[in-house]
C-alpha positions in Angstrom: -12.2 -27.9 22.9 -9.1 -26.9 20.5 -6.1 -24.5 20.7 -8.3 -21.9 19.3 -10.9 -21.8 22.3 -8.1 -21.9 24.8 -6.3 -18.9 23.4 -9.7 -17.3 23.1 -10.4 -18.5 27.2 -6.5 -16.5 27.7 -7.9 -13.2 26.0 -11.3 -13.5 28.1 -9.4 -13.6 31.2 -6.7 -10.9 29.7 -9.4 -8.4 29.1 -11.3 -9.0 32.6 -7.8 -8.3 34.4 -7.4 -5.4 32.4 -10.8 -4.1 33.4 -11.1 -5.0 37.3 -7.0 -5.6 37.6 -5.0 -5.0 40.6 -2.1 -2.8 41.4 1.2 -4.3 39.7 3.7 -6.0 41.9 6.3 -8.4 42.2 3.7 -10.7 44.0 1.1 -10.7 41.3 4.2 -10.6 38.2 5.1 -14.0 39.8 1.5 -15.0 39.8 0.8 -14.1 36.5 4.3 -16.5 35.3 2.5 -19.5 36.9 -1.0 -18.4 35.4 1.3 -18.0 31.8 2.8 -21.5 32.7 -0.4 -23.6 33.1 -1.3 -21.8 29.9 1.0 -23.0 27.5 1.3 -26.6 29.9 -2.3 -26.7 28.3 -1.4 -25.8 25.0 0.8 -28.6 24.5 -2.1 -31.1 25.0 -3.1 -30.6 21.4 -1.7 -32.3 18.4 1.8 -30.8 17.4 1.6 -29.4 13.8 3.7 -27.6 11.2 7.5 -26.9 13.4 6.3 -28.2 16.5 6.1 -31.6 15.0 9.6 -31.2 13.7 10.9 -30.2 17.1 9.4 -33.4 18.7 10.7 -35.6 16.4 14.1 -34.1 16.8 14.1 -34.8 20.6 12.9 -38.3 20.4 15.9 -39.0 17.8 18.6 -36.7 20.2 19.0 -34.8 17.0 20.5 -31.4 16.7 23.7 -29.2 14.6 26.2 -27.6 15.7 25.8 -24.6 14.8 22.1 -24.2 16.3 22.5 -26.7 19.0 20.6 -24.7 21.8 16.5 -25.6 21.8 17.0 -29.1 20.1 19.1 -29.5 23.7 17.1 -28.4 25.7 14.3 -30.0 24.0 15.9 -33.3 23.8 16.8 -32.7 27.3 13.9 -32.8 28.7 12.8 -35.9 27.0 15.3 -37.7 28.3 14.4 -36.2 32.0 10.7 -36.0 31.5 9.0 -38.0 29.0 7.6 -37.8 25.7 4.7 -35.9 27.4 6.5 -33.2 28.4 8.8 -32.5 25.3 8.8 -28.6 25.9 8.4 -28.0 29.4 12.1 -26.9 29.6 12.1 -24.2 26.6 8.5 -23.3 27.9 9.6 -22.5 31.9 13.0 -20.6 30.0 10.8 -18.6 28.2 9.0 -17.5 31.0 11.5 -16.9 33.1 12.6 -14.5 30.6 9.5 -12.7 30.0 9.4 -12.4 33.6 12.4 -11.2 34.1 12.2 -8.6 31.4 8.4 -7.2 33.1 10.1 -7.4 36.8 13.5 -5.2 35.9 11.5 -3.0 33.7 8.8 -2.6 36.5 5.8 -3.3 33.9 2.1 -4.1 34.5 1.5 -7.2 35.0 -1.6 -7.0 32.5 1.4 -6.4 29.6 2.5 -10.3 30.2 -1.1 -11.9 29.6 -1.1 -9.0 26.6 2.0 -10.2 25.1 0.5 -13.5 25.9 -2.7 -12.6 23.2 -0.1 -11.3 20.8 -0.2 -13.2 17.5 3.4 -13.2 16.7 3.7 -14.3 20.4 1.8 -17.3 20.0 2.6 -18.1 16.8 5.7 -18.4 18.0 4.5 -20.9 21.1 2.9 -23.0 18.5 4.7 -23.4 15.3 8.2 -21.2 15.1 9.2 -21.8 18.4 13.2 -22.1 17.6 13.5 -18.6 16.2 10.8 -17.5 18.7 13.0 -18.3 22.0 16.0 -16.8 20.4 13.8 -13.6 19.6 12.7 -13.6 23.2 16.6 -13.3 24.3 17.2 -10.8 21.6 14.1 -9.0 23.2 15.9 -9.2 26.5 18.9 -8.4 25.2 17.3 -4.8 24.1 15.4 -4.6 27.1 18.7 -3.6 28.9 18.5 -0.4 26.8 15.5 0.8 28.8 17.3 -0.1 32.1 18.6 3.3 33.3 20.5 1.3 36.3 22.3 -1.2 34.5 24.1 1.6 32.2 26.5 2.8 34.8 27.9 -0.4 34.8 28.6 -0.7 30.8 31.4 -3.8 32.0 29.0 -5.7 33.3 26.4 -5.2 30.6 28.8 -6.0 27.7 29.8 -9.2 29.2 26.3 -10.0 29.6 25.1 -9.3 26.1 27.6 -10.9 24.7 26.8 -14.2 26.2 23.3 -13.5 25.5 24.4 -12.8 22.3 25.8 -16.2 21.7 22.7 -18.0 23.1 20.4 -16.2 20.6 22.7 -16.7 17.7 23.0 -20.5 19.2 19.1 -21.1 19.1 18.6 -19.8 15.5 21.9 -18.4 13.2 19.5 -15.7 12.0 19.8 -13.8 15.4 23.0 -13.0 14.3 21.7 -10.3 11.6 19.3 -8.9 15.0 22.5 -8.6 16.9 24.2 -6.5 14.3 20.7 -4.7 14.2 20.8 -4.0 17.9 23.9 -2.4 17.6 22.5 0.5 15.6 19.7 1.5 18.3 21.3 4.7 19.0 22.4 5.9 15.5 21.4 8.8 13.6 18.2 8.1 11.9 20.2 8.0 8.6 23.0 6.0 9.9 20.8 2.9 11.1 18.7 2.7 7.9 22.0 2.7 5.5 23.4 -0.4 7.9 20.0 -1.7 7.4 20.3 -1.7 3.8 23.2 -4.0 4.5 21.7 -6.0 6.8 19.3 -6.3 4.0 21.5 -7.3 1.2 23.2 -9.6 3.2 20.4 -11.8 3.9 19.4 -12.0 0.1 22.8 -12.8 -0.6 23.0 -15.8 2.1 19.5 -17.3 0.5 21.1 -16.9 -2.8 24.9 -18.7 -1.8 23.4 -21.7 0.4 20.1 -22.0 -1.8 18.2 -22.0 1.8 14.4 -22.6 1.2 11.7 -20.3 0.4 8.3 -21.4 0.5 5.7 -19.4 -1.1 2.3 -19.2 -0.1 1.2 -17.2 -2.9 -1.1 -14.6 0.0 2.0 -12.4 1.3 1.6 -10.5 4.1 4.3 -8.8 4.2 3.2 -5.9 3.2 1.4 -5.8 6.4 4.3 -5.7 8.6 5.6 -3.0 6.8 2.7 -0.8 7.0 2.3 -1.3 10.3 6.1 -0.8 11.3 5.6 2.7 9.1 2.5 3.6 11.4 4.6 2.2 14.6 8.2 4.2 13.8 5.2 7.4 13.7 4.0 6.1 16.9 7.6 6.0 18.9 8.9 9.2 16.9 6.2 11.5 18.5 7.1 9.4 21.8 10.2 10.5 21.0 11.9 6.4 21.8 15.1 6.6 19.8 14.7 2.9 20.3 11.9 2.1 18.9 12.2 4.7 16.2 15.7 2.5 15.0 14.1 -0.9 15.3 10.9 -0.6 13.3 13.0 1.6 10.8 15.5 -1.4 10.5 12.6 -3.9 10.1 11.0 -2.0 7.4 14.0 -2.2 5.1 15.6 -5.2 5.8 12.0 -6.9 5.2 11.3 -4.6 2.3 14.5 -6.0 0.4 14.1 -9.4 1.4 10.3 -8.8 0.1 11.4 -7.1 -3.5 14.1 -10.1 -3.5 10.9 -12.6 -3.5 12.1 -14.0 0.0 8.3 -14.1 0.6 8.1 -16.5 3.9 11.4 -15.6 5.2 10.4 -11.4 5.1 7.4 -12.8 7.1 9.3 -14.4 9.7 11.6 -11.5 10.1 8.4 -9.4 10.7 7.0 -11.2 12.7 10.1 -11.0 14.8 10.4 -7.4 14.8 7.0 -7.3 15.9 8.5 -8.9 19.2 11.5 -6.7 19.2 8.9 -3.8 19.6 7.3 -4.9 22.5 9.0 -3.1 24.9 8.5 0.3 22.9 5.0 -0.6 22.0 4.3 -1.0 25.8 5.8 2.6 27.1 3.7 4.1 24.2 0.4 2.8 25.3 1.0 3.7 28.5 1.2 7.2 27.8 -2.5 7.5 27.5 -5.4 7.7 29.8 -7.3 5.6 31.1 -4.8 3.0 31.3 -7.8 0.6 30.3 -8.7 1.6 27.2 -5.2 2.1 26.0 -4.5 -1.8 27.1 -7.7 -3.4 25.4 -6.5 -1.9 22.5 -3.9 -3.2 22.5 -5.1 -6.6 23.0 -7.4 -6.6 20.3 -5.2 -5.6 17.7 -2.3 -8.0 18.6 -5.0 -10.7 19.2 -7.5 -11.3 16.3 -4.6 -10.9 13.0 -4.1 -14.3 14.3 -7.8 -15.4 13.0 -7.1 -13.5 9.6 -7.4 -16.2 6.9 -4.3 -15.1 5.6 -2.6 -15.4 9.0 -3.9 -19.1 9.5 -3.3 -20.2 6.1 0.2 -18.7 5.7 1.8 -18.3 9.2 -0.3 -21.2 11.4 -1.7 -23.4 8.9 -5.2 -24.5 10.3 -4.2 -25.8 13.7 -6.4 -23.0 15.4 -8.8 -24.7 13.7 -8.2 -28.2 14.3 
């Protein structure tokens, strides 16, 4: 038994719900949370590799900066409360709780959470890039709010909540700072959101070249990837006609296409695989447009699912721990 079969066990189980599922309800998107939990409880039976390992160490020293001081808390935490053993269970029952709560206000299936659960950036970011992951996740409910019809009329209330979600994302990783700025241009003239893109772009070139931040190269990009398949999603949404998803694959395509041309190989990869998350949401009202509802959602399964077992995805984005 390795990581690999357990994830593998998750999409057999996805794909039967899919098939014979039941109707959607609060009762059975609760029941699915718990399901999710045990899930990744499991997963963190295996040997921690790659950032994981770099996570755990920094809770067992109490290590963490200022400036990103939010999941090496609430790692370190937990430690303290809960034991070596159970390093992550903290960030883990967060994460859901989010996810949850994103599926619930929205009023999504149910069989979208064990999807999202199959979806490589999704458990790439469980298993390896799990700081920028958990501040994607509140950047993704951050633009969830944008599909809420009922929280608009009070716009009060939703400022002063994105704002402090706001600062939690930027507080897990600083890089959520650029997706705040990107979430600001949702709603702008096609035009309009790719030229603040362009800066978005240039900004983050210009920060790797001042601090001299890392780039590793893998020498088997695949950023190229992500951009084709943002292109083939922003054709997707614009014939769906979401505005929001439209924006956010648009901004994702440039930003990573200058941070590509710029030779930021690894870092472009990360941002993709962020935006791939950012998507969700939009990704999810799409497929549902289309009858049967089954064949739209195994669809989607499979394609988020099996990039993961590319051997450019293991080598460059996982390493071999699937393997392992």
């Amino acid at each position: 038994m390795n990581l690999a079969n357990l994830y593998f066990i998750h999409f057999g189980i996805s794909a039967f719900s899919i098939i014979f599922g039941l109707k959607s309800n609060l009762f059975m998107r609760n029941l699915i949370i718990i399901y999710l939990f045990f899930v990744l409880l499991a997963s963190r039976q295996f040997e921690y590799k790659q950032d994981l390992l770099s996570y755990y160490n920094w809770a067992i020293w109490d290590f963490y900066t200022y400036r990103e001081p939010v999941f090496p808390y609430l790692n370190s935490l937990s430690y303290k409360i809960l034991g070596w053993r159970n390093i992550y269970i903290i960030s883990d029952t967060i994460s859901l709780i989010i996810i949850g709560s994103i599926f619930q206000r929205l009023k999504l299936h149910y069989n979208y959470m064990l999807i999202f659960f199959c979806f490589f950036p999704v458990i790439m970011g469980f298993q390896s890039i799990y700081r920028q992951f958990f501040g994607s996740l509140i950047c993704l409910y951050i633009i969830s709010f944008s599909y809420d019809a009922s929280i608009q009329n009070n716009i009060i209330f939703k400022r002063i909540g994105d704002f402090i979600r706001a600062l939690i994302a930027i507080g897990t990783h600083n890089v959520h700072f650029l997706s705040i700025l990107t979430f600001k241009f949702i709603n702008l003239k096609y035009i309009l959101n790719f030229l603040c893109s362009v800066v978005i772009g240039t900004l983050i070139v210009l920060i790797y070249d001042l601090l001299g931040k890392a780039n590793q190269v893998s020498g088997s990009s695949t950023t190229i990837l992500y951009i084709v398949t943002l292109i083939i999603l922003f054709s997707c949404f614009y014939f769906n006609r979401d505005k929001i998803g439209c924006n956010l694959c648009l901004s994702g395509i440039t930003i990573i296409t200058i941070m590509w041309f710029r030779g930021l190989e690894t870092p472009s990869e990360r941002v993709g695989l962020s935006f791939l998350i950012f998507i969700y949401i939009s990704l999810v009202y799409y497929i549902d447009r289309f009858r049967p509802y089954m064949a739209g959602r195994l669809i989607l399964l499979c394609l988020g699912f099996f990039p993961l077992f590319m051997t450019s995805a293991q080598t460059l984005l996982t390493g071999s721990y699937l393997n392992n």
